[in-house]
LUMKEKOL-667046 format. One record per residue: residue number from 0; x, y, z of N, C-alpha, C, O in turn. Coordinates in nm, 3 decimals. Each point is the difference from the previous one (the first is absolute). Example, Ala and Ser with C-alpha at 12.3 -4.5 7.8 and 13.67 -1.06 7.14 Angstrom:
! residues 2
0|1.319|-0.569|0.780|-0.089|0.119|0.000|0.090|0.120|0.000|0.104|-0.002|0.066;
1|-0.139|0.107|-0.138|0.082|0.119|0.006|-0.077|0.109|0.073|0.051|0.111|0.017;
***
This chain:
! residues 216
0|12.073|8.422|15.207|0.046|0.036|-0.135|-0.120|0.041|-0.084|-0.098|-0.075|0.004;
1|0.093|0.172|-0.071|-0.098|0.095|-0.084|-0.007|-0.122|-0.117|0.091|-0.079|-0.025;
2|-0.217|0.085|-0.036|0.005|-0.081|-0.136|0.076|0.061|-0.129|0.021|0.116|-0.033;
3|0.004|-0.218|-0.017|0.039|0.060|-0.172|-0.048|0.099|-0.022|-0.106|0.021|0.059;
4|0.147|0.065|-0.131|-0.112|0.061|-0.111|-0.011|-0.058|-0.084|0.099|-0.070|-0.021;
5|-0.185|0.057|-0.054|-0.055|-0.023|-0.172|0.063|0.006|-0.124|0.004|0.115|-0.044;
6|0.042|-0.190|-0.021|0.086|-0.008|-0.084|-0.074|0.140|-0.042|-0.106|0.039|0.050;
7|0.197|0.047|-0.174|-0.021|0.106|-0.036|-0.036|-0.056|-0.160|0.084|-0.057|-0.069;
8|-0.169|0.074|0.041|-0.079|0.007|-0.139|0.072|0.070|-0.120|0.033|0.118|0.004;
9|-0.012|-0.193|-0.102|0.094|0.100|-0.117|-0.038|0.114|-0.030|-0.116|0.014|-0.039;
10|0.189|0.079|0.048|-0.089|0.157|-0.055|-0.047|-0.052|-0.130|-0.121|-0.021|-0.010;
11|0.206|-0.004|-0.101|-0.055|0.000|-0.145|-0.150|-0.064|0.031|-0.082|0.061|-0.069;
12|0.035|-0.140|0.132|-0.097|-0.131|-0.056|-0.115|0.117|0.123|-0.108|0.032|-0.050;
13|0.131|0.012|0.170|-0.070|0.071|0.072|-0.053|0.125|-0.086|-0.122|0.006|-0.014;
14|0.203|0.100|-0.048|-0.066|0.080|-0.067|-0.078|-0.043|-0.162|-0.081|0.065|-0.066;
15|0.137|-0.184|0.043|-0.095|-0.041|-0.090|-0.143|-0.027|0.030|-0.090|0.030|-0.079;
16|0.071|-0.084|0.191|-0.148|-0.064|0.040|-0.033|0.119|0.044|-0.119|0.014|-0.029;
17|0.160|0.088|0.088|-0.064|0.131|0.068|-0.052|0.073|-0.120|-0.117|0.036|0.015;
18|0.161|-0.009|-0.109|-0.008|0.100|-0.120|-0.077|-0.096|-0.119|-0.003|0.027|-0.120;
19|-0.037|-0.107|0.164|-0.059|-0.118|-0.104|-0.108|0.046|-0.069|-0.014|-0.024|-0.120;
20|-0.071|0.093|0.190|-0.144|0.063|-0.030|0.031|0.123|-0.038|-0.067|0.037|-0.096;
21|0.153|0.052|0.140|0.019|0.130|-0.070|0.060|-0.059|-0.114|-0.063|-0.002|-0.106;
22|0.169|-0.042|0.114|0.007|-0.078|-0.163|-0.060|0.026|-0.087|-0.014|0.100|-0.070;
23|-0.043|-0.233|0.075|-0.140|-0.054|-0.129|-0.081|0.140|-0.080|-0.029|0.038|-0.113;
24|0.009|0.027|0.321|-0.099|0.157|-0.056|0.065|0.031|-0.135|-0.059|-0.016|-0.106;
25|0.225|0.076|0.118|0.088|0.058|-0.106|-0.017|-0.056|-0.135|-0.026|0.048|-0.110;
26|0.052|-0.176|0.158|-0.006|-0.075|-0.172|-0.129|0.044|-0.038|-0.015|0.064|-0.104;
27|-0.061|-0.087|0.163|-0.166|0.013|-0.112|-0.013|0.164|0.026|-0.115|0.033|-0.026;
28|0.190|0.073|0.067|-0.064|0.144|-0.038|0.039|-0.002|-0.186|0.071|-0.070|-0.072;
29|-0.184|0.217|0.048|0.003|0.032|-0.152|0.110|-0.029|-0.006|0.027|-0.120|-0.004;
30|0.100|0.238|0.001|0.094|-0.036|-0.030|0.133|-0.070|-0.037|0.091|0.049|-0.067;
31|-0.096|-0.189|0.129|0.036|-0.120|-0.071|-0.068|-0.107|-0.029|0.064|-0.103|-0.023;
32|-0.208|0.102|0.016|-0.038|-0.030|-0.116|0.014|0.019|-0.139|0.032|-0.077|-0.091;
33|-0.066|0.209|0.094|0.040|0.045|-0.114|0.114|0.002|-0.075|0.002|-0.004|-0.123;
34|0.145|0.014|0.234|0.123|-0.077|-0.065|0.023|-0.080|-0.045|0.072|-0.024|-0.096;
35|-0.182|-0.079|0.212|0.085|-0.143|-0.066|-0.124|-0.070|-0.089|-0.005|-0.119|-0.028;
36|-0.090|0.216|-0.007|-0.069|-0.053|-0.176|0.046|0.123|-0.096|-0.093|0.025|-0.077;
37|0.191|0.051|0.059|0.085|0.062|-0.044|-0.101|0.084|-0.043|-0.019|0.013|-0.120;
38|-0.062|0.059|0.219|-0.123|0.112|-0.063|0.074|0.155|0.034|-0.052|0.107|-0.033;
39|0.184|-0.119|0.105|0.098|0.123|0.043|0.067|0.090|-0.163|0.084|-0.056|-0.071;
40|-0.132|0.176|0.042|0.041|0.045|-0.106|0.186|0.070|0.057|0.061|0.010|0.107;
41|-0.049|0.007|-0.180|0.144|0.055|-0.002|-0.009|0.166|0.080|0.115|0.033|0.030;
42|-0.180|0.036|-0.004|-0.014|0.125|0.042|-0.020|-0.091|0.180|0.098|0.015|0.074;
43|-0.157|-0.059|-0.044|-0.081|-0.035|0.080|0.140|-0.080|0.101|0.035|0.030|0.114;
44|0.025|-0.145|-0.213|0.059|-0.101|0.028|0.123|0.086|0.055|0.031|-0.028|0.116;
45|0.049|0.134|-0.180|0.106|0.148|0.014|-0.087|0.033|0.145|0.083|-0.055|0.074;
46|-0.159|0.090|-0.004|-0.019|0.084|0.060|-0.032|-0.147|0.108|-0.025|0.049|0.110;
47|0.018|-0.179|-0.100|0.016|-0.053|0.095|0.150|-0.019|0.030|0.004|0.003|0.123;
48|0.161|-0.025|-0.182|0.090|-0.006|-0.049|0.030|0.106|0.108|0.067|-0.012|0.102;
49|-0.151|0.142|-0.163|0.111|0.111|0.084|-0.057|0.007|0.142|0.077|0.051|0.082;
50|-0.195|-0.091|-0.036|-0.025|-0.071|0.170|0.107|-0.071|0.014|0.097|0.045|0.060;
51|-0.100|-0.160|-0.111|0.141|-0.094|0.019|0.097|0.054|0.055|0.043|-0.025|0.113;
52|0.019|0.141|-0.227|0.167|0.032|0.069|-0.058|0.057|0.081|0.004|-0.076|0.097;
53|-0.085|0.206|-0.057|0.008|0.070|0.128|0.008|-0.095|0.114|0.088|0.022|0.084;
54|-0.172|-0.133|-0.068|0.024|-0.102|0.114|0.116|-0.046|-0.003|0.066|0.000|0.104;
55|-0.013|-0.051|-0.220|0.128|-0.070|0.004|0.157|0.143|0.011|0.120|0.003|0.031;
56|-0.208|0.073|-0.069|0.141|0.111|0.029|0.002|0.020|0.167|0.102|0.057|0.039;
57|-0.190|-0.092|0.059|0.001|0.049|0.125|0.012|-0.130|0.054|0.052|0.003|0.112;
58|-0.080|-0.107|-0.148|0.024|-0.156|0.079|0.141|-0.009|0.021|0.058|-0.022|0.106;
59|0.024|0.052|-0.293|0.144|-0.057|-0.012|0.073|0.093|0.088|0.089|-0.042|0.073;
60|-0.131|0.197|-0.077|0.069|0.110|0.090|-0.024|-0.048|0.150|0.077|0.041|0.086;
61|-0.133|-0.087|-0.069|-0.005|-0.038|0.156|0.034|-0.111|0.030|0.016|-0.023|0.120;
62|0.001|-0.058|-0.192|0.095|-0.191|-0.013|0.148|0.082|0.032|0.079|-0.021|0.092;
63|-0.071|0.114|-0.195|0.169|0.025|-0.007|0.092|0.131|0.094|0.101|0.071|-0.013;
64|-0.223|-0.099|0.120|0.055|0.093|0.107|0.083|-0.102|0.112|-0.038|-0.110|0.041;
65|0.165|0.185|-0.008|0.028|-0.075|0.102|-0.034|-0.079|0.112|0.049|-0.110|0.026;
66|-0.154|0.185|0.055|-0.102|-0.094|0.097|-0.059|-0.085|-0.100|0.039|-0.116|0.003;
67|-0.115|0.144|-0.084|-0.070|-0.101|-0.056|0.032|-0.103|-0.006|-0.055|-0.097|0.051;
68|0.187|0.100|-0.138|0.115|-0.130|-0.038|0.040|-0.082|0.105|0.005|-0.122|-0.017;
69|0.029|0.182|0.144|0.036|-0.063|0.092|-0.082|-0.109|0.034|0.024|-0.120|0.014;
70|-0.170|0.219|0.001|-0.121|-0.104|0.132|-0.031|-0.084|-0.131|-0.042|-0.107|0.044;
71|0.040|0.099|-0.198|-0.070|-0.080|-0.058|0.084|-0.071|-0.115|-0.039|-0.040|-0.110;
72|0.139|0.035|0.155|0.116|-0.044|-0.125|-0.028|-0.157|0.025|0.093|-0.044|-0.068;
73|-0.148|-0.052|0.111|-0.001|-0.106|-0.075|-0.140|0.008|-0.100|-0.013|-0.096|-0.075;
74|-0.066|0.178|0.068|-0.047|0.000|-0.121|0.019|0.098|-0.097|-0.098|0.037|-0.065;
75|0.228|0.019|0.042|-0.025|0.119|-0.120|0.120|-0.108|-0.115|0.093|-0.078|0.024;
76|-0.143|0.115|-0.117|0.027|-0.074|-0.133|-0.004|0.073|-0.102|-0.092|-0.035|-0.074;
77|0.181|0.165|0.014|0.032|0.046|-0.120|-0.066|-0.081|-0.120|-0.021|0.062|-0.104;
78|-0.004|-0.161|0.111|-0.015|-0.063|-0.120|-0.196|0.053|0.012|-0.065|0.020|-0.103;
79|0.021|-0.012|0.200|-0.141|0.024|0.028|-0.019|0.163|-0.074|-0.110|0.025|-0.049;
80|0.190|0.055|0.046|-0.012|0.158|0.014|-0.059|0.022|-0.172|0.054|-0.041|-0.103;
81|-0.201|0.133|0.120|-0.083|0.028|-0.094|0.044|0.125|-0.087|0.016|0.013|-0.122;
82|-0.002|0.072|0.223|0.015|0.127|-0.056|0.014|0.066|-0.199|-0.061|0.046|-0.096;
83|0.239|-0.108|0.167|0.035|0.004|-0.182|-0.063|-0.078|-0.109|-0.003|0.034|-0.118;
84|-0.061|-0.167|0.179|-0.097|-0.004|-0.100|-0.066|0.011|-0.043|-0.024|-0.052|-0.108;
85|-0.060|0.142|0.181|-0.107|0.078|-0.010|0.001|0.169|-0.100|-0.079|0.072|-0.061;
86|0.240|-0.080|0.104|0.065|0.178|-0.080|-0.008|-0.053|-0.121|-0.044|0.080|-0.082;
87|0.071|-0.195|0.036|0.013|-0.109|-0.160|-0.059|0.051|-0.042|0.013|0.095|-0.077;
88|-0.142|-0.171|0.138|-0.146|-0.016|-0.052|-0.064|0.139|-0.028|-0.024|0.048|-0.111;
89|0.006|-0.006|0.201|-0.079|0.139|-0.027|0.082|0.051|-0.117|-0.069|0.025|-0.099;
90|0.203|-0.003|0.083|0.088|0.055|-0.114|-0.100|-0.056|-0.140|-0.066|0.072|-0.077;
91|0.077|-0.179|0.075|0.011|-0.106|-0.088|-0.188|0.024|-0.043|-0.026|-0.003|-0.121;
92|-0.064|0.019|0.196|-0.159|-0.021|-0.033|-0.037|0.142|-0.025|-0.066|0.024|-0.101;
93|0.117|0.120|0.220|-0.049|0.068|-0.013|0.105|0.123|-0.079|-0.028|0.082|-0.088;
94|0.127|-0.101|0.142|0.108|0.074|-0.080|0.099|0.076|0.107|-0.003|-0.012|0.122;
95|0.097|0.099|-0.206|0.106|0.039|0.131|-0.042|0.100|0.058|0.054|0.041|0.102;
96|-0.165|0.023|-0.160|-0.063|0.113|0.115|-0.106|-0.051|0.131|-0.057|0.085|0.068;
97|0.042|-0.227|-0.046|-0.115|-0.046|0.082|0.032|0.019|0.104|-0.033|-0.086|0.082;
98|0.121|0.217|-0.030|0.008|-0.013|0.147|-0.051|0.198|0.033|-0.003|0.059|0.107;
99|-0.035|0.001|-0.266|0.002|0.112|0.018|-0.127|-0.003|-0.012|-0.068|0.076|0.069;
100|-0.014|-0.199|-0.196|-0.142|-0.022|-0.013|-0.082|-0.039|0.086|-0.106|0.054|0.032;
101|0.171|-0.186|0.022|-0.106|-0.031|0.130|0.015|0.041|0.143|0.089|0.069|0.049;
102|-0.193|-0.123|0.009|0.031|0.017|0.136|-0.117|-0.132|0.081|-0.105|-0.053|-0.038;
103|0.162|0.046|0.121|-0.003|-0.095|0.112|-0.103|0.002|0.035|-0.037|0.117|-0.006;
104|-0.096|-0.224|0.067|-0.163|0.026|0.026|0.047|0.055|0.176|0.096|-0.026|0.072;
105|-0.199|0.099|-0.059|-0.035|0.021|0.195|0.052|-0.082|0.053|0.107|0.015|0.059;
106|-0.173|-0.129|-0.069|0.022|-0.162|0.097|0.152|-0.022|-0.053|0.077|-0.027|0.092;
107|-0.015|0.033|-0.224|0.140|-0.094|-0.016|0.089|0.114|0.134|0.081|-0.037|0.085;
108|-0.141|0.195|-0.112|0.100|0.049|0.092|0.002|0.031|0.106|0.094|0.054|0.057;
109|-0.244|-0.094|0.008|-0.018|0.023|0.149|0.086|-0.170|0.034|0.045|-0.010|0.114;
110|-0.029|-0.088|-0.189|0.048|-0.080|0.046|0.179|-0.019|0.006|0.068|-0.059|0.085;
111|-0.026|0.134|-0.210|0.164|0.001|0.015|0.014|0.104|0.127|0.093|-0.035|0.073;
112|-0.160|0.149|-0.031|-0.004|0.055|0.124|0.011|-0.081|0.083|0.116|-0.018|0.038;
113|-0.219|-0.061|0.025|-0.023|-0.178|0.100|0.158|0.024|0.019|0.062|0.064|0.085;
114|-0.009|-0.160|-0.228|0.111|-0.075|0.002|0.134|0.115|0.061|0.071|-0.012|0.100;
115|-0.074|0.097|-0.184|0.096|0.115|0.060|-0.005|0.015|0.174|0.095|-0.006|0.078;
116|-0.194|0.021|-0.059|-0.002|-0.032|0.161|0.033|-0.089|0.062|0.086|0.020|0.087;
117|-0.146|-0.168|-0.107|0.038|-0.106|0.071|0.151|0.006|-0.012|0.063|-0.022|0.103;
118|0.019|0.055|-0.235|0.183|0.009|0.026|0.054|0.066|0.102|0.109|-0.022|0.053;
119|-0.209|0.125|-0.019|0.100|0.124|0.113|-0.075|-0.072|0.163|0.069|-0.029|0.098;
120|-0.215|0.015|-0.104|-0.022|-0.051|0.123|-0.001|-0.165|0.036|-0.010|-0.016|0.122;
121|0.019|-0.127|-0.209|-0.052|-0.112|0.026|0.033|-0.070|-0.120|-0.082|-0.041|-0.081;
122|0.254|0.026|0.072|0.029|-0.040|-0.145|-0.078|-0.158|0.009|-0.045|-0.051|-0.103;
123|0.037|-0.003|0.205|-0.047|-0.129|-0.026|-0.100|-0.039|-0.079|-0.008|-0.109|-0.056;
124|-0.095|0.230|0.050|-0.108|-0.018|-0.062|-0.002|0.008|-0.120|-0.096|-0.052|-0.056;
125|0.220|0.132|-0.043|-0.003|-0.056|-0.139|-0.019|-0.122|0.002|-0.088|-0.059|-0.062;
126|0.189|0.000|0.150|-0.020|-0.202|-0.033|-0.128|-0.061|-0.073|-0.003|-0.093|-0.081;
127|-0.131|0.192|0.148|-0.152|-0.074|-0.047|0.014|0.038|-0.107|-0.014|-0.088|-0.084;
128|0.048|0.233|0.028|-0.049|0.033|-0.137|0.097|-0.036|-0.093|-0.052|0.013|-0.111;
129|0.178|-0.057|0.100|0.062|-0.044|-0.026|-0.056|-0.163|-0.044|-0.001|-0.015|-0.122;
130|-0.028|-0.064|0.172|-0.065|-0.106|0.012|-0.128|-0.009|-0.105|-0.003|-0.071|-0.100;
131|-0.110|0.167|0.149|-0.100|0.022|-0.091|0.040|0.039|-0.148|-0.058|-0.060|-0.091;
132|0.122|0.126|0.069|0.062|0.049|-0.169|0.053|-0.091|-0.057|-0.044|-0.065|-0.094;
133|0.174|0.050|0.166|0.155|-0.094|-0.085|-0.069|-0.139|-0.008|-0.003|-0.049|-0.113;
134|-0.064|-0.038|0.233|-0.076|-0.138|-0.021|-0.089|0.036|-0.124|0.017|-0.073|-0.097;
135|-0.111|0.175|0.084|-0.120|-0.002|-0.083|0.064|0.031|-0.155|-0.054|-0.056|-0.095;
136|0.152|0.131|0.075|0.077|-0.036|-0.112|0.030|-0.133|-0.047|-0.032|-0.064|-0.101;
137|0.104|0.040|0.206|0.088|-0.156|-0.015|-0.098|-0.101|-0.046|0.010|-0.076|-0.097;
138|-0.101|0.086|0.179|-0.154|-0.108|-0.031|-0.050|0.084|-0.136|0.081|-0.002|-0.092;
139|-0.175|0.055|0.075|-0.074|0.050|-0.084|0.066|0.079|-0.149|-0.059|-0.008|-0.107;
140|0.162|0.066|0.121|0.125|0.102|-0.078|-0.008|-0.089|-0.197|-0.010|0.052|-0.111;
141|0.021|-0.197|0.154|0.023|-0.100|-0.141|-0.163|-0.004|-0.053|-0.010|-0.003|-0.122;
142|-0.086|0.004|0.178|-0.129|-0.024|-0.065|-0.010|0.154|-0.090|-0.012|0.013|-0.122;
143|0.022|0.107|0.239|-0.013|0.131|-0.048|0.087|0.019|-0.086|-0.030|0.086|-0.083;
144|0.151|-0.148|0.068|0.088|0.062|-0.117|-0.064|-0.073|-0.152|0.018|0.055|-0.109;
145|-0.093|-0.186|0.125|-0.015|-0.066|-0.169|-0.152|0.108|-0.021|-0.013|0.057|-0.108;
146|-0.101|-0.036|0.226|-0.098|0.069|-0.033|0.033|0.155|-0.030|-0.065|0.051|-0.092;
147|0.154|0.027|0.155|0.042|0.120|-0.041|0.060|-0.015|-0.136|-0.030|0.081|-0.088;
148|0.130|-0.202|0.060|0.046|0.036|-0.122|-0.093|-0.025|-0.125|0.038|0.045|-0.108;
149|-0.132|-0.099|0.113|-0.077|-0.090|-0.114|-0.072|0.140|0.017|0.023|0.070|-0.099;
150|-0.110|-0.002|0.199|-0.106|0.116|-0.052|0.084|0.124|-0.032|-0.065|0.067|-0.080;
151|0.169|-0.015|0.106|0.092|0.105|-0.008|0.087|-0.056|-0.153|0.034|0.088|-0.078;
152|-0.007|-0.214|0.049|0.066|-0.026|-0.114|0.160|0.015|0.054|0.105|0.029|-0.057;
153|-0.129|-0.053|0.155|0.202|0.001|0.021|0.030|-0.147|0.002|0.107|-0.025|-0.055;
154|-0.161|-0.066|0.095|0.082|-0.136|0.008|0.117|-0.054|-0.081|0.019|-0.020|-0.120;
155|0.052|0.005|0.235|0.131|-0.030|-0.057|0.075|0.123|-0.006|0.121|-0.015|0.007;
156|-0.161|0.128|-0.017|0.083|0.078|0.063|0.010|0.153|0.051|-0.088|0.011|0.085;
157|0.153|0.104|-0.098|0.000|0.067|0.136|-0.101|0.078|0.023|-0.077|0.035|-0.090;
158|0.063|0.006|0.225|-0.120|0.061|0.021|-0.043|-0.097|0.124|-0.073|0.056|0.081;
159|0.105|-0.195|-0.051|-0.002|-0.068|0.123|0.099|-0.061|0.105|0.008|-0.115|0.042;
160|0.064|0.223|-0.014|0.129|-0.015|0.040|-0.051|-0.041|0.200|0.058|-0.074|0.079;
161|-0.179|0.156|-0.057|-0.050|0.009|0.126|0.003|-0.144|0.049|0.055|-0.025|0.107;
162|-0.106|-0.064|-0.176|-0.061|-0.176|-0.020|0.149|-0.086|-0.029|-0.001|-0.121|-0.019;
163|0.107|0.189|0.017|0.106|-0.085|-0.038|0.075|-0.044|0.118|0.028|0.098|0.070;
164|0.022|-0.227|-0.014|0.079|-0.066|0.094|0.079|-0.049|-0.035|0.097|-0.034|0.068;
165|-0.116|0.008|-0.218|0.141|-0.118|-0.019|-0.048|-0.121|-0.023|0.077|-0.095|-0.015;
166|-0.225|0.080|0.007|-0.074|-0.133|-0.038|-0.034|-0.061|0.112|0.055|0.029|0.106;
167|-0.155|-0.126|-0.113|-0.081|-0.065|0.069|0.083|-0.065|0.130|-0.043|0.002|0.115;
168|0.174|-0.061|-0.156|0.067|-0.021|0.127|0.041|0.087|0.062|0.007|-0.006|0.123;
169|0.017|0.073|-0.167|0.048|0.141|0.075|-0.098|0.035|0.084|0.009|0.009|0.123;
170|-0.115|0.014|-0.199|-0.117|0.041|0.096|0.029|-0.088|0.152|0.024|0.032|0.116;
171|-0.045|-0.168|-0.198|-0.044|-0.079|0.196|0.104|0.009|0.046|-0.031|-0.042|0.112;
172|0.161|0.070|-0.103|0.070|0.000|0.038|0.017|0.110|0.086|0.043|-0.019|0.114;
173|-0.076|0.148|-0.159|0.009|0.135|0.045|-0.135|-0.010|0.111|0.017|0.035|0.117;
174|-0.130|-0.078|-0.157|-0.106|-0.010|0.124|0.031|-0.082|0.081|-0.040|0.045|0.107;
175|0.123|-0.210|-0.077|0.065|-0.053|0.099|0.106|0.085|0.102|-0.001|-0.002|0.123;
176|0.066|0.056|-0.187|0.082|0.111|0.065|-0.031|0.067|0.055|0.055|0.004|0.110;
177|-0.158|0.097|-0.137|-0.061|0.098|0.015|-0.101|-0.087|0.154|0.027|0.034|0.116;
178|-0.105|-0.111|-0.139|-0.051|-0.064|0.135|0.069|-0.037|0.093|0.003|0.048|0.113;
179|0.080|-0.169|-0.169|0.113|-0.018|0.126|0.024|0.170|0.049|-0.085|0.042|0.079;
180|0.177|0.040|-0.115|0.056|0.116|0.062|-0.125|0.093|0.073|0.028|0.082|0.086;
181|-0.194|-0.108|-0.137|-0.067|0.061|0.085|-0.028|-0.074|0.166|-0.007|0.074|0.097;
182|-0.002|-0.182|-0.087|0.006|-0.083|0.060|0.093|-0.011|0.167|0.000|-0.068|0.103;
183|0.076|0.191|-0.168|0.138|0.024|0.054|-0.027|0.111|0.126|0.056|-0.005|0.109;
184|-0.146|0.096|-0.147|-0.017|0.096|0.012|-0.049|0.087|0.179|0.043|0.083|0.080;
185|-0.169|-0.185|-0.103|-0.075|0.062|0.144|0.094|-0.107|0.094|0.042|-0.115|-0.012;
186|-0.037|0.251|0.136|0.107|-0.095|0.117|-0.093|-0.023|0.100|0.027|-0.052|0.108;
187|-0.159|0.097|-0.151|-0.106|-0.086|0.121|-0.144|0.071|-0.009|-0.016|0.113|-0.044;
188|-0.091|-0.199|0.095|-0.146|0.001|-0.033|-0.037|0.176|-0.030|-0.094|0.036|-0.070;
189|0.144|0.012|0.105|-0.049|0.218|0.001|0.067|-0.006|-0.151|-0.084|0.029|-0.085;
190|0.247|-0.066|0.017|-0.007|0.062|-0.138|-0.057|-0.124|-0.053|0.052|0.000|-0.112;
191|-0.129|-0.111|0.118|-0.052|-0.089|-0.114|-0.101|0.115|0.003|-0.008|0.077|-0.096;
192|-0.089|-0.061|0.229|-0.142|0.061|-0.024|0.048|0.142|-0.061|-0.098|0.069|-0.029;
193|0.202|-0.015|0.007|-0.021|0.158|-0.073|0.024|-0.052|-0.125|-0.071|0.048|-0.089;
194|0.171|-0.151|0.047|-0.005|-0.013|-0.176|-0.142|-0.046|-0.023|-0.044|0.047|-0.104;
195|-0.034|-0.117|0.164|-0.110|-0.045|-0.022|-0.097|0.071|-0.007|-0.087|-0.052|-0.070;
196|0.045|0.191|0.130|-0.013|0.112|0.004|0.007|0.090|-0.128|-0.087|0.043|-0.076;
197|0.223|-0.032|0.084|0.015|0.072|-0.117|0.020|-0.040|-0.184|0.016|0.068|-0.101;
198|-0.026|-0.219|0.130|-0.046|-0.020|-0.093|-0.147|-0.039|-0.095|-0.036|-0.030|-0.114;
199|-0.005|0.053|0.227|-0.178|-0.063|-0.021|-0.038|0.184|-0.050|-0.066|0.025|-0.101;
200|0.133|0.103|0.208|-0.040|0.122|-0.075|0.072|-0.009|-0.146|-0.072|0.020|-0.098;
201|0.205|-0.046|0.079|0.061|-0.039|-0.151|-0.093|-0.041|-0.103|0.017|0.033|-0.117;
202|-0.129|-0.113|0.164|-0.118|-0.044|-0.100|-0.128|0.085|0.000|-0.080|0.011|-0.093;
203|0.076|0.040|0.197|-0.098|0.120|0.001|-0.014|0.131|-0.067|-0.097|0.070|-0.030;
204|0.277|-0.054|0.008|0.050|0.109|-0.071|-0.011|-0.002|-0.171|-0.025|0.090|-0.080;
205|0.050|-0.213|0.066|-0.033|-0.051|-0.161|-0.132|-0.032|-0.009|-0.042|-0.037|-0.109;
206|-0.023|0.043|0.192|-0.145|0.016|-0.078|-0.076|0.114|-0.033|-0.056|0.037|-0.103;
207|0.071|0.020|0.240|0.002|0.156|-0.048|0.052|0.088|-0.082|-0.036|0.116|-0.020;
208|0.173|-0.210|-0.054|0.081|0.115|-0.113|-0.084|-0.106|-0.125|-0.060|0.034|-0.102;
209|0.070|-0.090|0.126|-0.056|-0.131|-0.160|-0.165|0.083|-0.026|-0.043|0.049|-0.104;
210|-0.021|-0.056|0.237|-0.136|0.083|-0.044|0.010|0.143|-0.059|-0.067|0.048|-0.092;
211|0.153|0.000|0.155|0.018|0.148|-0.082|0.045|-0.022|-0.126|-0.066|0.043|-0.095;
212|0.160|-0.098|0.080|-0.013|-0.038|-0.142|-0.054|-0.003|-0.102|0.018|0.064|-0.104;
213|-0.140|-0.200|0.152|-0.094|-0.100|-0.079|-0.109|-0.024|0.086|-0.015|-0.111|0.050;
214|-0.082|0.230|-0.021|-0.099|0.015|0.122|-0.058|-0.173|-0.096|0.018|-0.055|-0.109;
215|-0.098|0.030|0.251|-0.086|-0.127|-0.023|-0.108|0.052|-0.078|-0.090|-0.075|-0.038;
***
């Protein structure tokens, strides 16, 4: 008789420790620093916003494709989906022409490209980037919304619709979910190592768009 295999390691807690160090990198580039000591002017802060939707317009388009849904429906959660709040916001900071004014950096759109691909060839692999965004909201989304609103002067109200869950329980509640259902996911050691994979490039990709941004 062949031995066991190895209990299988939680995806959530596995791509956390893998991406741990690309992490940290993210938090300390210019660019959220500077967010989160509210040194982001409003021109600046609009033109990270409209990176946002382009990623989030090609993540949610590829969540809401049929394959997609299939291979990854215990983690998709409507209540997670950025987009429109992002259409708010930009309405709301930059005005109703900000989709004729701005445009999207290199990196936000060589990366909604990424994502557009992984839907048609390897829907699994949204799962990582999926993971990297919607968690880093969920975690980080409530600090950035009191420092965005206090240097921008919106606190309390609109203009941070991006940062909204429904409140603090909501939050943990939506990231419990959201783990359990990733958890779900890889059916054996080849897709843990590609979300793991592709999410460690997921952090590679935001550093390279955060530096274009907010070069060091």
């Amino acid at each position: 008789m062949s031995p066991a295999a190895p209990p299988f390691q939680p995806l959530a807690r596995r791509l956390r420790q893998a991406t741990q160090t690309r992490h940290t990198q993210v938090e300390r580039s210019a660019l959220m620093q500077r967010l989160l000591r509210g040194q982001l002017g409003r021109a600046d802060y609009c033109g990270w916003l409209c990176d946002l939707h382009a990623l989030y317009s090609a993540l949610e388009d590829g969540l809401d494709t049929p394959a997609v849904q299939q291979r990854l429906a215990p983690l998709l959660d409507p209540a997670l989906a950025r987009r429109s709040a992002l259409d708010q916001d930009l309405g709301q900071l930059h005005g109703p022409d900000w989709r004729a004014d701005l445009q999207a950096s290199p990196p936000a759109l060589a990366y909604a490209q990424h994502l557009q691909g992984l839907a048609m060839r390897q829907p699994l692999g949204l799962a990582a980037h999926a993971y990297v965004r919607y968690l880093g909201d969920l975690a980080g989304g409530q600090v950035l919304a009191r420092v965005v609103g206090q240097s921008l002067g919106l606190a309390g109200g609109p203009g941070l619709a991006f940062y909204d869950f429904g409140g603090p329980a909501r939050v943990g509640e939506l990231a419990m979910r959201f783990r359990s259902g990733l958890d779900q996911l890889a059916r054996d050691e080849d897709e843990a190592q590609a979300l793991e994979d592709e999410a460690c490039a997921a952090f590679d990709r935001h550093g390279d768009w955060f530096d274009w941004r907010c070069p060091p």
